[in-house]
Residue, then its C-alpha position, 0 to 999 in steps of 0.5 A: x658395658x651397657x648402661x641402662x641409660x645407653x639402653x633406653x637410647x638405643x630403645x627410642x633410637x629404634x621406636x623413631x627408625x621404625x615409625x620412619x619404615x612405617x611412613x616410608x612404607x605408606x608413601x610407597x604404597x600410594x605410589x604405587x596405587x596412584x595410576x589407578x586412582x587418578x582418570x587415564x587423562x585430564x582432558x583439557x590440560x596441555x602436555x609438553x610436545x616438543x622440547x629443544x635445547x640448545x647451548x650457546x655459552x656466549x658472554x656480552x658487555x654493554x651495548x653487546x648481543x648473543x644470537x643462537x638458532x632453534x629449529x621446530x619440525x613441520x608438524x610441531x607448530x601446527x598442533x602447539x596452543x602454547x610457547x615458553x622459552x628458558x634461558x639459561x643465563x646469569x649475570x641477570x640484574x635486572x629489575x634488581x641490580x644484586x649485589x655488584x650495585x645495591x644503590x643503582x635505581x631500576x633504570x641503571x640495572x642491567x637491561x637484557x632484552x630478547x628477541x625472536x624471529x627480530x620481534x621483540x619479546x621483552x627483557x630477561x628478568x633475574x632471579x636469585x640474585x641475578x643467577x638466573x632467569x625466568x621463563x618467557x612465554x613466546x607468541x606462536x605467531x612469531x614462531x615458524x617452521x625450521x630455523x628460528x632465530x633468537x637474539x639477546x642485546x645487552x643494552x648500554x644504560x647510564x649507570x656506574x657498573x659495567x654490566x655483563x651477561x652470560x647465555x649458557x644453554x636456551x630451551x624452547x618448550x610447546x605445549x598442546x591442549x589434550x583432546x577428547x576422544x570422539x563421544x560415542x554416537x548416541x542410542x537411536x530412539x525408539x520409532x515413534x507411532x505413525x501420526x495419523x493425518x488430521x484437518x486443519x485450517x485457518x482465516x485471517x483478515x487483514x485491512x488496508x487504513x485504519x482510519x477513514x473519512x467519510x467516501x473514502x475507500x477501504x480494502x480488505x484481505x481474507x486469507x484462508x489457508x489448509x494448516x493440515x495434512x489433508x485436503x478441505x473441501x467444501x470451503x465456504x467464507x462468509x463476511x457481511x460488510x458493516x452498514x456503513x459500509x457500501x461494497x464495490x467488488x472483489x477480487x478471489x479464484x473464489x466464487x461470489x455471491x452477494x445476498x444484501x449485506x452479506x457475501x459468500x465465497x465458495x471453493x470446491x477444495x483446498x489442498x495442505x498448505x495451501x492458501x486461497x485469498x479474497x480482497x475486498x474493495x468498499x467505500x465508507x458511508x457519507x452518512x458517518x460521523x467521526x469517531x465510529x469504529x467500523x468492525x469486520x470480521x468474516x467466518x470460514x466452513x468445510x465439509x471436514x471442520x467446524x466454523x472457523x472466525x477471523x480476528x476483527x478489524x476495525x476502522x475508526x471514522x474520521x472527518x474534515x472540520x467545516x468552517x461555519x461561513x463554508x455553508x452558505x444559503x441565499x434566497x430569491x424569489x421570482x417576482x419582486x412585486x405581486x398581489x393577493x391570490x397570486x402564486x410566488x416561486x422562491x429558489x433556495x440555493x445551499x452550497x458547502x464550500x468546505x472540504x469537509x462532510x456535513x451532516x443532519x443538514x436542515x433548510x427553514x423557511x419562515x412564510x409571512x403572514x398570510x403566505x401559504x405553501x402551495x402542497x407537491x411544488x417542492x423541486x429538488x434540482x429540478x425533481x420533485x421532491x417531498x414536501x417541507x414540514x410545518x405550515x408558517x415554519x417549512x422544514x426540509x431535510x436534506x441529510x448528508x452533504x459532502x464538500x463542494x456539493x449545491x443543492x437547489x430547492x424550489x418551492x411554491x407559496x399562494x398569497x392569501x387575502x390576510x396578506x400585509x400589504x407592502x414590505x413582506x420579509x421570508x427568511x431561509x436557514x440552514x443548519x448542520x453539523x460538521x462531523x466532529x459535531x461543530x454547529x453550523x448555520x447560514x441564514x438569506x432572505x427575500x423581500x416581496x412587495x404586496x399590492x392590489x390589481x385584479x389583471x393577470x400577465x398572460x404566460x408563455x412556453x419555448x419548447x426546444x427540441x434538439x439532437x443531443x449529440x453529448x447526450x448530457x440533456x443540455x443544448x449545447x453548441x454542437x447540438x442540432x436543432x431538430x424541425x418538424x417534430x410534433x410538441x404536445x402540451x397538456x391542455x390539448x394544444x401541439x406545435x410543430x418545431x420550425x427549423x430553429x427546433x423550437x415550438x412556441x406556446x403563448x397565451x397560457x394562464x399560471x399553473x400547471x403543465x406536462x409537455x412532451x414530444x410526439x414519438x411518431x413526429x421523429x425521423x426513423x432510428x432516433x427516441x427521445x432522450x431522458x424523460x418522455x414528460x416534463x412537468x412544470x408550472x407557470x407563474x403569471x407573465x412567466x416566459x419558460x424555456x423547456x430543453x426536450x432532448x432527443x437522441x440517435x438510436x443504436x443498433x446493428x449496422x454494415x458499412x460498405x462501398x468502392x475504392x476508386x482513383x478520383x482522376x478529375x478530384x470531384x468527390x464522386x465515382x465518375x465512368x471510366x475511373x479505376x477501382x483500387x485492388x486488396x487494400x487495407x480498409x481500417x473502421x475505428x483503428x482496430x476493425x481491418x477489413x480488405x477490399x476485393x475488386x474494389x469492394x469493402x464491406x463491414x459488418x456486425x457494427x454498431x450505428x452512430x460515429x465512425x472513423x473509417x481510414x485507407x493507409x498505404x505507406x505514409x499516406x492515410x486518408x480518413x472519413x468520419x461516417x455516421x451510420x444508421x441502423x441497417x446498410x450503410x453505402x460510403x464510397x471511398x476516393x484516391x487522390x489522383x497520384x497518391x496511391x498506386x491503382x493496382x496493389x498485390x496482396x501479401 
């Protein structure tokens, strides 16, 4: 019989069966969805694409192994990204020593340790109380195609248990990383519209030292260059040089033009992608001080483009100190002694022994009392020369002076009748700047002693005429004396030149003189050489000496005479000695001529010093020739034996 209480028991026995149908029901349902709901693939995680076991069943006491083989297909390793091995083992008390000895330390648990392929993998590591253990992860390095070999030594340990292990079975589990499909290749896009060809260009300068001393040399590049996609024409690069600045040349396919400080470069066309380039070569002024910049830039034009500007380059000014006893200034004076109404000629002498440039560089010169300048008698070494400012304080300017340069000036004062007599002191300074703006000075003085007496020392001139034949307007040694040549002076008179070359003039009062050659005294094909006058001016008793050079002129000329065997040695063509055949006849190295029947023949050379030469095999015998204007007739003599009389030519 049913009680109500058996009743209710059945009832909520029958609630909780079907809230379980209920849960079961939803389970099932998910799982049933779950392939849809979850993507085809992860990509990225690995799957499992091989696995092998194999059994093995084999036992091992301390100091004992098991060994057993897995074999891998050829196409299995090469795709594996990942090992693991499972061995099925028990008895593996190891890193704790379970319940066959709870008091053993670590080091006395049992060591099992795995190897493959003989590399050591590590030891087995047990797991619920030594019943089994964990998987290992195995190098795929270590692994190879075919028979694998695997090897478990159960290692003898100090300890109080005779440790055992057992391998059932061994898996061999690889993994590989899924792949993404191949992405779709992406949409083409649209055609852009064509790009209609535009002009385009640009200029660039560039420069070699950023810094200068003064006279040194600075080079520049300009490029131009077509950065469109049509051809420029018209190209036309300006660039005007800085003042102190001084051009040399340039270098460019351009063409040049110089206007003053400014030059122009013009090309008729230029393609795309092009480049043309322009390189510059200038020296700095001397007149600069340190630490001025220097810019520069240059501007292109085309027929297709507007005015295009370059960067700009700038160079800083540099300079050499001057120590200040590297100026140096002496004085003298050509007479010692003199008296009222007499002319004095003083000579000053600058000289920079420095390396470095100096600068607004000033000669003073203090006059006594009763001294006064005599107006254009300043020479500047020995050319006239502006005249000082000042009266008693004379002043020349001299401006710019580089290392190592001398410079003389000499001057004229009259001595007045308010003269002091006796010891008369003339002091001379100089004074300049260096070019970082050092102050430097040099100072040298003359003493001239001032008597009475009214008897003037007559003067006296030595002309010196000579064939300059270095052309440097000195005599030298290897000069020639020229006699026979007809000297002009001013006042009327004229000599003529003994064999020595010099025409003696005496008897003459101080002052002023011009002497110079008479052009129609000289022999045919010579000129004088330098200035046609010379202007000087003579102190009492002075004894001058003027050099007045002259020179060879220069024009066409033609050389030619007979090659002939010298029998008897005497220099000179004599009856019945033979004429050499087609020889080679060289005039200075390089002209070659060949001698027809004896005969050679030069033409369209210039007069002056030749150096004329026969050869044949070792033998050379040569002559230095001078020729004159016009024809020119020099015989050539064969030693006797030295080189054969008739020679074929080839």
């Amino acid at each position: 019989m049913l009680t109500t209480n058996s009743l209710l028991n059945m009832r909520g026995r029958y609630q909780m069966e079907s809230k379980k149908i209920e849960t079961y029901k939803i389970f099932f349902i998910i799982l049933l969805l779950l392939p849809f709901l979850l993507p085809a693939a992860v990509y990225g995680e690995e799957e499992l694409i091989h696995e092998d076991t194999v059994s093995v069943g084999q036992t091992a006491l301390m100091g004992q192994e098991i060994t057993w083989q897995h074999t891998l297909p050829p196409d299995v390793l090469a795709r594996a990204t990942r090992v693991e091995a499972i061995v099925g083992a028990t008895d593996v008390d190891y890193p704790e020593c379970s319940s066959d000895c709870p008091t053993c330390s670590q080091d006395q648990c049992e060591h099992d340790r795995l190897y493959v392929n003989g590399s050591e993998i590590g030891l087995l590591h047990g797991v619920n109380d030594a019943a089994q253990a964990n998987p290992v992860n195995i190098p795929l390095s270590l692994l190879r195609e075919g028979v694998n070999d695997y090897r478990v030594v159960n290692e003898s340990v100090t300890t109080p248990v005779n440790w055992r292990v057992t391998i059932n079975s061994s898996t061999l589990k690889l993994y590989a990383e899924q792949e993404e499909p191949p992405e779709e290749p992406p949409e083409e896009p649209p055609e852009e519209p064509p790009i209609e060809p535009a002009p385009g260009i640009s200029i660039k300068k560039t420069q070699l030292h950023a810094s200068l001393l003064p006279g040194q040399e600075q080079r520049y590049t300009i490029t131009v260059t077509n950065t469109g996609d049509t051809t420029l024409t018209g190209i036309k690069v300006t660039d005007r040089l800085d003042s102190y600045l001084r051009y040399k040349q340039s270098t460019s396919i351009m063409r040049h033009r110089q206007n003053g400080d400014d030059h122009f470069w013009t090309l008729a066309s230029l393609a795309p992608g092009k480049s043309v380039k322009i390189r510059i070569t200038a020296d700095l002024s001397d007149e600069v001080l340190a630490n001025v910049g220097i810019s520069n830039r240059a501007t292109v034009t085309t027929n297709e483009l507007p005015s295009q500007t370059s960067n700009t380059v700038t160079t800083l000014s540099s300079f050499i100190p001057v120590e200040p006893d590297d100026l140096l200034v002496s004085k003298r004076v050509n007479r010692r002694e003199s008296r009222i109404g007499k002319i004095l000629v003083y000579q000053v002498t600058v000289e920079n022994r420095g390396n470095g440039t100096v600068f607004q560089l000033a000669l003073d010169d203090y006059l006594p009392n009763g001294f006064s300048f005599v107006p254009g008698s300043t020479l500047k070494d020995g050319q006239q020369f502006q005249d000082p400012s000042g009266t008693r304080r004379l002043r020349w300017e001299l401006g710019t002076f580089p290392a190592g340069k001398r410079v003389d000036i000499r001057y004229q004062v009259i001595i007045g009748s308010n003269v002091k007599r006796g010891r008369n002191r003339n002091r001379a300074t100089v004074s300049a700047i260096d070019g970082g703006g050092t102050k430097l000075e040099g100072t040298d003085e003359a003493i001239v002693m001032i008597g009475g007496g009214d008897v003037e020392i007559p003067a006296e001139i030595k002309a010196l005429v000579f064939l300059d034949n270095n052309e440097n307007g000195l005599r030298d040694s290897d000069d020639t004396p020229m006699g026979q040549v007809t000297v002009l002076l001013s006042k009327g008179e004229k000599r003529v030149t003994a064999d020595d070359g010099i025409a003696h003039f005496t008897d003459l009062v101080s002052g002023f003189y011009a002497l110079s050659i008479d052009p129609r005294s000289l022999p045919e094909h010579m000129s004088i050489f330098g200035e046609s006058t010379h202007l000087l001016r003579l102190m009492e008793g002075e004894q001058a000496r003027v050099s007045l050079p002259v020179k060879k002129d220069i024009g066409p000329a033609r050389l030619s005479g007979i090659i002939y065997l010298d029998k008897n040695k005497n220099g000179q063509r004599d009856q019945g000695e033979q004429t050499a055949k087609a020889m080679k006849v060289y005039l200075d190295g390089t002209l070659i001529t060949r001698s027809q029947q004896g005969r050679y023949l030069f033409t369209r050379i210039e007069s002056g010093s030749h150096l004329l030469e026969v050869k044949e095999g070792t033998t050379t015998i040569k002559h230095q020739v001078e020729l004159a204007i016009g024809d020119n007739e020099f015989d050539i003599a064969l030693p006797a034996g030295g080189l054969t009389v008739s020679i074929e030519e080839k």
